[in-house]
LOLO-742676 format. One record per residue: x, y, z of N, C-alpha, C in turn. Coordinates in steps of 0.02 Angstrom, whole numbers, plus 50000, padded with zeros to 5 digits. Layout:
BEGIN
XYZXYZXYZ
...
***
This chain:
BEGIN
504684922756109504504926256048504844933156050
505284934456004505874939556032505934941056082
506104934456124506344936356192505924933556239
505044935056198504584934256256504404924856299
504624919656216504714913556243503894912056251
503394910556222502864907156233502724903556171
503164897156170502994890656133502354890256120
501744890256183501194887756154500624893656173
500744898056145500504905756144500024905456073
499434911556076499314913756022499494917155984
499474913655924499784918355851499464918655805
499344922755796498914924855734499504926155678
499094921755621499354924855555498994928355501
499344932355469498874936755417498994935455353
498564931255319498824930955251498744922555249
498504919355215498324912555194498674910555130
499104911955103499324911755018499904906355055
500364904955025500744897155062501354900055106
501494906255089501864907755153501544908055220
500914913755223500364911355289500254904655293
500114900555286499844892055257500594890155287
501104891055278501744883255285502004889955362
501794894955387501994898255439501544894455492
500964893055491500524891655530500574884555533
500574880855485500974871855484501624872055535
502054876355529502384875555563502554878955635
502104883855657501794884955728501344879555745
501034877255722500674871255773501144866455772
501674863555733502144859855758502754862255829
502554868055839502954868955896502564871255953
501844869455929501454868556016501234875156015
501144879955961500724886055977499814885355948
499434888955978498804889655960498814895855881
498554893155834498824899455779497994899555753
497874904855735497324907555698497374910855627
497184909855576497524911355525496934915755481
496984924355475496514927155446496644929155382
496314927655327496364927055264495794934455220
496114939955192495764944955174495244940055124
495294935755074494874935955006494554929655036
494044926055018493704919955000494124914355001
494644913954988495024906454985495704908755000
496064901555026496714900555044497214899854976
497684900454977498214899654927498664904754872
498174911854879498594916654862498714913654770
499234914654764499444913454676499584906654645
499344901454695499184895554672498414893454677
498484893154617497554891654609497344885854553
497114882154595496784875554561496314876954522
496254875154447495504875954424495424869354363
494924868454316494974864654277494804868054200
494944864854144494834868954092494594860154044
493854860654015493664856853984493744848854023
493514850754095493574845854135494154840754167
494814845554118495334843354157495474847554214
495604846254263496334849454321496964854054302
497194858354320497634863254278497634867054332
498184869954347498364876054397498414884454339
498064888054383497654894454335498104900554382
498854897454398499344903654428500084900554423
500494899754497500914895354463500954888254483
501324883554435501314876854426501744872354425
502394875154463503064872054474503164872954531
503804871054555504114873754624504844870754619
505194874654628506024872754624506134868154666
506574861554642506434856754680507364854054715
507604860054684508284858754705508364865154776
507744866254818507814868454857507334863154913
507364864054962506974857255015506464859155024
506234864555032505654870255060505004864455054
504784867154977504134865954948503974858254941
504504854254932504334846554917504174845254972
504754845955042504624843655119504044845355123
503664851955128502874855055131502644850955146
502584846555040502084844955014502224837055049
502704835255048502434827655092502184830455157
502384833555190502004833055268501524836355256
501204838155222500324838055191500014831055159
500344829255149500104818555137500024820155055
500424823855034500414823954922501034818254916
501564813754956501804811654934502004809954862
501324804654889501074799354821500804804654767
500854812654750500514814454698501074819454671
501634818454701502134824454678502634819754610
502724825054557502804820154495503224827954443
503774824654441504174830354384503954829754323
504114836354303504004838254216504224831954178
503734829954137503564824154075504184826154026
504494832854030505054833253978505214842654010
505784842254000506124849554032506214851353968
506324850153923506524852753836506174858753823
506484864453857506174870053817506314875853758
506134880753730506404884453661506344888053682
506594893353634506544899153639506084901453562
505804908153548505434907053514505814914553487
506354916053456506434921053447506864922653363
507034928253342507294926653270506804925553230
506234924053233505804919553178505754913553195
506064911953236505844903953228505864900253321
505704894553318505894891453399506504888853386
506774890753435507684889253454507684884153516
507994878753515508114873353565508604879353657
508244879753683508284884253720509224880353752
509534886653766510254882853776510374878953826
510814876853823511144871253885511764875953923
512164874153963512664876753991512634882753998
512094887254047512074893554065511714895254132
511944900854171511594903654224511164909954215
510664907554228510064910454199510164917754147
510414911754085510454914954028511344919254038
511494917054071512234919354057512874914654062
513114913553987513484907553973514284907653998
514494901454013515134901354001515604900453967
515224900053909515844900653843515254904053792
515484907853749515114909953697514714903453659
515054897153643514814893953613514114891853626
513904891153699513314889253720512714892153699
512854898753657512414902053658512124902153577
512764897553546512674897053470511904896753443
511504898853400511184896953371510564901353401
510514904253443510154909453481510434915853460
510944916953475511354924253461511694926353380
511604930853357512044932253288512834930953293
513084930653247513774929553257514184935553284
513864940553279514164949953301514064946353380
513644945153431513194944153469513844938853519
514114933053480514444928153490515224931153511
515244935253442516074937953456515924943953517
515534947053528515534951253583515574946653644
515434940553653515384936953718516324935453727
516304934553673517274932553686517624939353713
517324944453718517864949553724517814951353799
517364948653844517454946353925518144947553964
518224943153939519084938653944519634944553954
519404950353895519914956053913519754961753915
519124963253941518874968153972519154967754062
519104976454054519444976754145518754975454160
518934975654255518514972654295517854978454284
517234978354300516774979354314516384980254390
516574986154409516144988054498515644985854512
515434981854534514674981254554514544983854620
514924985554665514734989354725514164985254779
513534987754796513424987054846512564981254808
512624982854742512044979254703512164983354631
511764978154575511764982254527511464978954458
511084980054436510454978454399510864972954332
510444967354335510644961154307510744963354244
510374967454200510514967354143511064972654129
511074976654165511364982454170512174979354151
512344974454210513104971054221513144965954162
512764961854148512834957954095512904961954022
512494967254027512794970853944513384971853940
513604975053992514264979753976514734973653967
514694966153998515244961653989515264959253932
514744956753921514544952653862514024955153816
513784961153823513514964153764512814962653786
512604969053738511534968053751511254963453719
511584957153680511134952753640511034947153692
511324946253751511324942653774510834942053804
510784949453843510264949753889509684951553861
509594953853804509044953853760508724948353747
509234943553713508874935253705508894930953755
509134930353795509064926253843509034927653935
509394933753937509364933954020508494937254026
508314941353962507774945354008507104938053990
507134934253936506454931553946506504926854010
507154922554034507214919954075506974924254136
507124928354178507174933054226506434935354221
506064936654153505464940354147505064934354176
505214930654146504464922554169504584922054224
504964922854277504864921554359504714928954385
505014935154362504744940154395504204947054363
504364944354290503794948254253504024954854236
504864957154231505084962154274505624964254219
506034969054225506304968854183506974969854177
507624966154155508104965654169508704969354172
508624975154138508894981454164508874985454236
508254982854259508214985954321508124981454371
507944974254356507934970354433508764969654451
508754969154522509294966254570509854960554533
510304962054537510844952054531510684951454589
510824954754668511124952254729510544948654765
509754952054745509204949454759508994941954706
509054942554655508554940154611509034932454580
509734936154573510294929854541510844929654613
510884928554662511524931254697512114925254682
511944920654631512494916154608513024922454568
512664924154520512834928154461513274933754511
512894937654574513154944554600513754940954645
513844933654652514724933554708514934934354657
514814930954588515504928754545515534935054517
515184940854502515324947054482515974953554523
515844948754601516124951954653517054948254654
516734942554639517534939754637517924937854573
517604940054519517814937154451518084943554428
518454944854391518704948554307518144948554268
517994942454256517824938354194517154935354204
516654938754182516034935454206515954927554167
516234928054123516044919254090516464914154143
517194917654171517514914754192517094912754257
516684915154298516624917454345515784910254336
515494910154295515034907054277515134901154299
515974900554240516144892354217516254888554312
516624894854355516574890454411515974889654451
515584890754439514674891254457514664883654429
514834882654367514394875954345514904871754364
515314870454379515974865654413515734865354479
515724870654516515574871254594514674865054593
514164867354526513604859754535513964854754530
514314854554469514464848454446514834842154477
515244847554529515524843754592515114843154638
514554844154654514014843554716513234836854684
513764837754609513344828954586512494831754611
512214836354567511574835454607511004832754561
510694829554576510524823854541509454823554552
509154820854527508384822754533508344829754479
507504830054491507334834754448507414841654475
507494848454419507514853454469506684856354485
506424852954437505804855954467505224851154489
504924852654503504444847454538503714849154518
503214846954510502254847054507501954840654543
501474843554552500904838354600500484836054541
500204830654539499744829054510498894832454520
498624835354482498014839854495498234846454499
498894847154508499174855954521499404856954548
499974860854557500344864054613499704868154677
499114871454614498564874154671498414869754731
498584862954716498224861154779498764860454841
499334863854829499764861954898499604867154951
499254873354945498964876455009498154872555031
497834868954974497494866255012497514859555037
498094856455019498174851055081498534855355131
499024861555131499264865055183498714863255253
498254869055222497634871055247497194864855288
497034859455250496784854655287497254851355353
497984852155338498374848255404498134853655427
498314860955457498354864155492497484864455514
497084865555490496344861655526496554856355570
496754849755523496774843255586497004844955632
497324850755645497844850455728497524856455766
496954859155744496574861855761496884870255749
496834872655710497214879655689496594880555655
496534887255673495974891555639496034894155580
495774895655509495804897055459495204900555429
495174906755449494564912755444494734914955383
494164914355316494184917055265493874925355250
493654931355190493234934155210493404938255256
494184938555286494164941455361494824946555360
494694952355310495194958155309495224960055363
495824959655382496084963755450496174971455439
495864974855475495804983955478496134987555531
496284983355570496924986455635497274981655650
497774983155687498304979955706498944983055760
498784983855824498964985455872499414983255933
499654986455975500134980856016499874982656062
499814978956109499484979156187500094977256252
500044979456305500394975456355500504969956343
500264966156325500304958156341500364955156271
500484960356217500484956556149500074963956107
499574958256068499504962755982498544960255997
498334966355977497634966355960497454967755878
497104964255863497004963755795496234963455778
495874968755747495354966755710495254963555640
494774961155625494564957755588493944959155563
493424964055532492744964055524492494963955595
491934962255622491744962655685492034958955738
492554954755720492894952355765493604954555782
493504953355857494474958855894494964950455905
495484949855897495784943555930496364949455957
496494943956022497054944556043497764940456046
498254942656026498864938056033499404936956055
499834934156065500584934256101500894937056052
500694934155968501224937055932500764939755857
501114940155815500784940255744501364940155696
501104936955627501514934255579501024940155526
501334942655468500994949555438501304943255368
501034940855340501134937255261500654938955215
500484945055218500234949455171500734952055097
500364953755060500704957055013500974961955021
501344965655007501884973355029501094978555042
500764981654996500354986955006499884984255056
499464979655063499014976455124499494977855191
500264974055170500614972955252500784982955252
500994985355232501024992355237500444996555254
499724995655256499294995955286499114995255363
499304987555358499324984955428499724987955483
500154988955474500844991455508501064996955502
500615001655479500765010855491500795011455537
500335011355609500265011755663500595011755704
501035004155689501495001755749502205002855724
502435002755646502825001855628502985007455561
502665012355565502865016155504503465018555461
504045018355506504595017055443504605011055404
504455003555424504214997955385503634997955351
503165001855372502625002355306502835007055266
503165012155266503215015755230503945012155179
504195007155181504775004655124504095000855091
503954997355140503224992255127502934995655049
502685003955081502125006555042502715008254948
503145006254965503785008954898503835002954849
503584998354871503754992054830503284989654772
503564990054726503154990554645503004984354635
502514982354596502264974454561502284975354521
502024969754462502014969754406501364966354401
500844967254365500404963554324500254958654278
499844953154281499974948454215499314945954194
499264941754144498784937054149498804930154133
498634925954156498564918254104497934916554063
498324914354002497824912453948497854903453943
497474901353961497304894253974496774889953916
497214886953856496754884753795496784875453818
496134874353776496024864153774495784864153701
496304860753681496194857753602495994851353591
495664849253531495714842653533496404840553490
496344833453534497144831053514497324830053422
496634829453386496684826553322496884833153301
496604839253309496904845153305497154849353300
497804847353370498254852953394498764848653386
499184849653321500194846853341500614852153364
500594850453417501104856853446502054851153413
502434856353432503164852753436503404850153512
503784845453495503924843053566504364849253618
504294846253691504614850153749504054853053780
504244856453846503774859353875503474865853874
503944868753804503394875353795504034880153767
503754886053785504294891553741504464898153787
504844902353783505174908253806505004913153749
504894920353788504894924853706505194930953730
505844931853683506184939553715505874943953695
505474950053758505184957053728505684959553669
506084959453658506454963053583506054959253531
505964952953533505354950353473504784955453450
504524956653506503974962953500503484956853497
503194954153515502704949853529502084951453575
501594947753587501164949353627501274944253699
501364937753678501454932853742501994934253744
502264932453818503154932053847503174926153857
502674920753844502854911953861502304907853833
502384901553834501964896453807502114891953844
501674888253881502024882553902501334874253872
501604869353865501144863953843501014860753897
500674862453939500464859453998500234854153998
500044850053933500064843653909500474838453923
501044841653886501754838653861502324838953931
502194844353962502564846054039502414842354068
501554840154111501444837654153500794831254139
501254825154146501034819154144500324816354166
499914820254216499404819454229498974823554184
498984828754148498664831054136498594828454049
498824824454029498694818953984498434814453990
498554810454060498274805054088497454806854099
497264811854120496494813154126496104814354062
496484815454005495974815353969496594814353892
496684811153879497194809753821496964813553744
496174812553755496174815853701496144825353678
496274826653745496404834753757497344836153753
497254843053709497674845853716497844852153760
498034852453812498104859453840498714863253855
498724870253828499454872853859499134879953865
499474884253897499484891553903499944897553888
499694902653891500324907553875500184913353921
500654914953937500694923254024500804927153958
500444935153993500474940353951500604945754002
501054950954003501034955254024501554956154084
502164963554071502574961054114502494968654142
503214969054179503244977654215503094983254175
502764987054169502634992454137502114993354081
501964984554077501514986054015501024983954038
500404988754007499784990554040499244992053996
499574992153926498984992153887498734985753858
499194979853866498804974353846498544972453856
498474972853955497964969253992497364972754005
497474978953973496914983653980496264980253923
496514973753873496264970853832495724965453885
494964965753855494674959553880494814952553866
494304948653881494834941553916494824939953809
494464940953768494194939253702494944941453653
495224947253665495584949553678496144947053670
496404945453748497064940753763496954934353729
496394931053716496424925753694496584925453614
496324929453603496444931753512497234933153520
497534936453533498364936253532498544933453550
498374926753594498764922653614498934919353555
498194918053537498114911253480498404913753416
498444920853389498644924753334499574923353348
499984923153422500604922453435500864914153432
500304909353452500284903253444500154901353378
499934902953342499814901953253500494901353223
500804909253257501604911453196502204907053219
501994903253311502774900453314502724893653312
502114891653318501854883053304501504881753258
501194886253226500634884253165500064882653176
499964883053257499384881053280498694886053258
498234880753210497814886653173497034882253241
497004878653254496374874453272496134880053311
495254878553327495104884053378494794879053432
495154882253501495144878553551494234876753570
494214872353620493784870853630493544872453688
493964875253731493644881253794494274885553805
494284890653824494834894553851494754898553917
495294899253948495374904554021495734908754032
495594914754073495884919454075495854921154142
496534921754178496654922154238496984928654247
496754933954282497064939254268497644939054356
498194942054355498384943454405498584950754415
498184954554443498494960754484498704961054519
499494964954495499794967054537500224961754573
500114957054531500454950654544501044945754568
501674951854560502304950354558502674955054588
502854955454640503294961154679503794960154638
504174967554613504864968854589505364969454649
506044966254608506424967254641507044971454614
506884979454591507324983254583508174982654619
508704983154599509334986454639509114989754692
509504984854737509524988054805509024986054863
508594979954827507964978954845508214974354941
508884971754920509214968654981509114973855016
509214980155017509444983755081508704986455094
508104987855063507444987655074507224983355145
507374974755119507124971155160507474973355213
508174971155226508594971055288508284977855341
508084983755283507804990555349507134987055385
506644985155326506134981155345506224979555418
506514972855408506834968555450506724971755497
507394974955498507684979455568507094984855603
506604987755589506344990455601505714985555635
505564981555592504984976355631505414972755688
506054970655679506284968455750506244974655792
505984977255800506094981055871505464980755906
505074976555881504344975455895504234968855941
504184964855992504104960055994503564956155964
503734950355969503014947455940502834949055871
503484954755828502994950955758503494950355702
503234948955640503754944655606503204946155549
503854946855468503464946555419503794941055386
503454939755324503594933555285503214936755208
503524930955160503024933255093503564936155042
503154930854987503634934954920504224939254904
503734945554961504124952254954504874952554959
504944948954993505624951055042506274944654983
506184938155016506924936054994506664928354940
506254929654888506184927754831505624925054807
505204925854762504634925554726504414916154722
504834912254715504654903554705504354901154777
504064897654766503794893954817504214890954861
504744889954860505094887254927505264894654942
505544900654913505894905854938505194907754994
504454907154975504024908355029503944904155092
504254898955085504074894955137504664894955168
505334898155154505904898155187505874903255229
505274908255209505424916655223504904913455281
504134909955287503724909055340504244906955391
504434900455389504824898255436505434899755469
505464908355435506174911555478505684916055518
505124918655483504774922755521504554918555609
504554912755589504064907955641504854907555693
505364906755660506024905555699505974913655757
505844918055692506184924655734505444927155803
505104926055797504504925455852504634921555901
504964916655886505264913155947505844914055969
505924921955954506744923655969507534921655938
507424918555870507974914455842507894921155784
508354926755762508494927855715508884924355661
509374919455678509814915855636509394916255557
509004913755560508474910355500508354918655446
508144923955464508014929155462508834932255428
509184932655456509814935755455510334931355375
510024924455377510244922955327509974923655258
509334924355255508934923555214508984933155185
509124936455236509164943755211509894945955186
510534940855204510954941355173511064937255114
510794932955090510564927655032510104925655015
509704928454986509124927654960508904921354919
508454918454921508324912154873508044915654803
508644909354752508424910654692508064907054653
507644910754628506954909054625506854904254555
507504904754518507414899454462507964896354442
507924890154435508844886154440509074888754371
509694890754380509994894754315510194890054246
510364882954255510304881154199511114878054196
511314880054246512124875154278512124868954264
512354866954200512264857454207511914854854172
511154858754141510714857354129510684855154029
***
């Protein structure tokens, strides 16, 4: 364990959400004793199972990119085989202009390779600015440089107005002027590095899939919810006898001769190593002590806030339009940033009750703070007042939910690569410990379970795993190459 070599040593992990959860699955597969202390009441962090009018429905998130290995592998070696099941229809819109727009084809996340792709979304001013790429000089991007920032100046602000920021906003909540390419898109930040021509630079992005034939869905759901893949996590890592302490905020965190002392409420453990899969401000807490230039980047790292609004209609009811839901660019001036028909998306959740309609809508992205400052009566009234004007949907549901998330979404500002990498470097000088989680190298559910299992690599002395993941970050939503 950097160096120290005890395969079947104690390790404590901090943090139960599915990066703690698939770190500790995969320490007891290599013969260590792991203990896993969890600050809140339950395992799973931002996947959360709940039901709404007695269906099943995940009340956080409810996908997992499936053109990465991470999260599917997980979920079979948790025994979901038999329950993992792709989107009932990928067909999504955009809801902007006045009206829903058939959301485009042939683009990386929201940035096209020919103007044409973008027809019927963009004004024609909007269209001819995308052609003028081609003979614009090159564009510096240097060492990082904010997605929207690089995409205006090539191809103009309508672009990234209508399409890069609602795309980019629904996975990070964030906003596209100021998040990362090199963190957040690093497809988008080589071809920026090696292109003239950002469309040009695109078009070999979608050639480079198209030749790699990749084939299956890109995204993937469990039947009953994505919530339940930390708790089948959770149950293997029980069967093999791994400890899973709920209720159990850790308040120190120390290094000893022989390893790391850790409290817990009235209980001290001792360990060979420790895994910190906390959130940035919790793990920046933890690690003042031992590690204060890493808590202190730790203590710098901004979130974003949201909520989910979770409606059940009856089916005689509610005609929604077909696909799996909608996109909404903040330039709309809207209240929701999404809709999705959680109906129409996911096949089980029709199957349990056919005559229910259910879909939801997320509210609330970086900076904005007065909407959620609205009670749950509130969000639900603008949901349904934003669902009225782009579907017509007048019915009044028959239960609704409101899932608030604080603080929910670590940003990943410019520059956010060289954040982690100090991180990094500064916790390597520690033996025995290792972070993991969201924070660092991408927000989707495999980017967490890629980040546990480099942490679990680098404890056992293997930076490789670590070193790649901080020079390439996983992107957190397939751009739309092919699609």
């Amino acid at each position: 364990m950097n160096g120290a070599g005890t395969d079947a040593g104690h390790v404590v992990v901090i943090g139960a959400g599915i990066a703690g959860l698939a770190a500790a699955h995969r320490l007891l597969a290599r013969g260590a004793r792991v203990t896993v202390l969890e600050a809140s009441d339950r395992v799973g962090g931002k996947l959360l199972p709940g039901e709404i009018a007695g269906v099943r429905v995940d009340l956080g998130a409810e996908s997992m990119l499936a053109r990465r290995p991470e999260a599917v592998a997980l979920a079979r070696e948790a025994g979901l085989t038999d329950r993992l099941q792709p989107p009932a229809t990928a067909s999504a819109s955009l809801w902007t202009r006045g009206a829903l727009r058939p959301m485009p084809k042939g683009h990386v996340m929201g940035v096209p390779g020919t103007a044409s792709a973008l027809s019927g979304v963009l004004s024609d001013e909007g269209l001819h600015r995308i052609e003028r790429d081609a003979d614009l000089p090159r564009t510096e991007v240097g060492d990082d440089v904010a997605v929207g920032e690089y995409v205006a100046e090539r191809l103009g602000r309508e672009v990234v107005d209508r399409l890069v920021e609602p795309l980019l906003g629904g996975v990070y909540a964030g906003d596209a002027y100021r998040i990362s390419m090199r963190s957040a898109v690093p497809q988008l930040f080589q071809a920026a590095r090696t292109h003239t021509s950002l469309t040009e630079g695109v078009r070999e992005i979608q050639a480079g899939a198209a030749a790699a034939q990749q084939t299956g869905p890109v995204f993937m759901g469990i039947r009953g919810g994505v919530g339940s893949l930390p708790l089948a996590v959770a149950e293997s890592v029980r069967a093999r006898e791994g400890e899973i302490v709920t209720g159990a905020p850790v308040t120190e965190l120390r290094r000893e001769p022989a390893g790391w002392r850790i409290v817990a409420g009235d209980r001290v453990l001792h360990a060979d190593a420790v895994i910190v899969a906390a959130p940035a401000p919790a793990a920046a807490g933890l690690l003042r002590a031992e590690a204060p230039a890493a808590a202190a980047e730790l203590a710098a790292v901004e979130y974003a806030s949201m909520a989910l609004v979770t409606l059940a209609y009856r089916r005689t009811e509610a005609h929604l339009p077909e696909g799996s839901g909608f996109l909404v660019p903040p330039v709309d001036g809207r209240t929701i940033k999404a809709s999705t028909f959680a109906s129409q998306k996911w096949g089980w959740i029709a199957d349990e009750n056919p005559d229910l309609v259910v879909l939801r809508t997320s509210v609330g992205r970086y900076g904005e703070t007065e909407i959620l400052q609205r009670d749950d009566a509130g969000l639900v009234e603008a949901s349904r007042t934003d669902l009225r004007a782009a579907t017509g949907l007048a019915a009044t549901p028959v239960e609704t939910r409101v899932t608030r998330w604080s603080d929910g979404l670590p940003q990943y500002p410019v520059g956010h690569h060289a954040r982690v990498a100090r991180i990094r470097e500064h916790i390597g000088k520690l033996p025995g410990l290792a972070v993991c989680g969201a924070v660092y190298d991408g927000v989707g559910i495999p980017a967490c379970i890629a980040s546990a299992y480099a942490a679990v690599d680098q404890i056992h002395g293997d930076l490789g795993a670590v070193q790649e993941l901080t020079a390439n970050p996983v992107q957190s939503l397939h751009g739309g190459a092919g699609e």
